[in-house]
C-alpha positions in Angstrom: -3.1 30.9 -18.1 -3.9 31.7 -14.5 -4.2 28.0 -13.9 -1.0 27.1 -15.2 0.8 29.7 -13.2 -0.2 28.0 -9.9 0.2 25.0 -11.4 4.5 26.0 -12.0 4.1 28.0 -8.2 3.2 24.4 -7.2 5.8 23.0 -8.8 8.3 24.9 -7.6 7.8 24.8 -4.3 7.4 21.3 -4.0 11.3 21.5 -5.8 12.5 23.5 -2.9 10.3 21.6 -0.2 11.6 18.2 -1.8 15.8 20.0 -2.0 15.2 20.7 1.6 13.6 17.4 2.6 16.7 15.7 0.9 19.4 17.6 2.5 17.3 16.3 6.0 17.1 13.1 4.8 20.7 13.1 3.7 22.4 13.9 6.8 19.7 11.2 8.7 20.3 8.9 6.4 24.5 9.0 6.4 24.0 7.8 10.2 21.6 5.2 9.4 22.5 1.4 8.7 22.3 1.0 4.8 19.4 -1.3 4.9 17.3 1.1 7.3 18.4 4.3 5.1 16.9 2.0 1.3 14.0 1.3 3.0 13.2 5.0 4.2 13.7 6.1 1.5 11.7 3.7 -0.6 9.0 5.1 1.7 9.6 8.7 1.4 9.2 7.9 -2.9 6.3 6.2 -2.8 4.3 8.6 -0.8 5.8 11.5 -2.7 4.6 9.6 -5.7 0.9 9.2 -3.9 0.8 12.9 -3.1 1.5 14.0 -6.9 -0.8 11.9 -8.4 -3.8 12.8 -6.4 
């Protein structure tokens, strides 16, 4: 049970990590060209994607 309890701790503050990283990204991203902002952000996914699974 310990185990899982770090586990949701994780979780959760990669959810408020991630919420804060968005609003960030948001406002960057608003002054970006559209092309520039998909492509950022494409970036930002797939690494996020890397970190979890490892």
């Amino acid at each position: 049970k310990g185990g899982n309890a770090n586990a949701k701790t994780l979780e959760q503050s990669l959810i408020g990590l991630s919420n804060h990283w968005i609003r960030i990204l948001h406002m960057e991203l608003l002054n970006q060209p559209r092309p520039m902002a998909i492509s950022i952000l494409i970036n930002i996914l797939w690494i996020t994607k890397n970190v979890l699974e490892n």
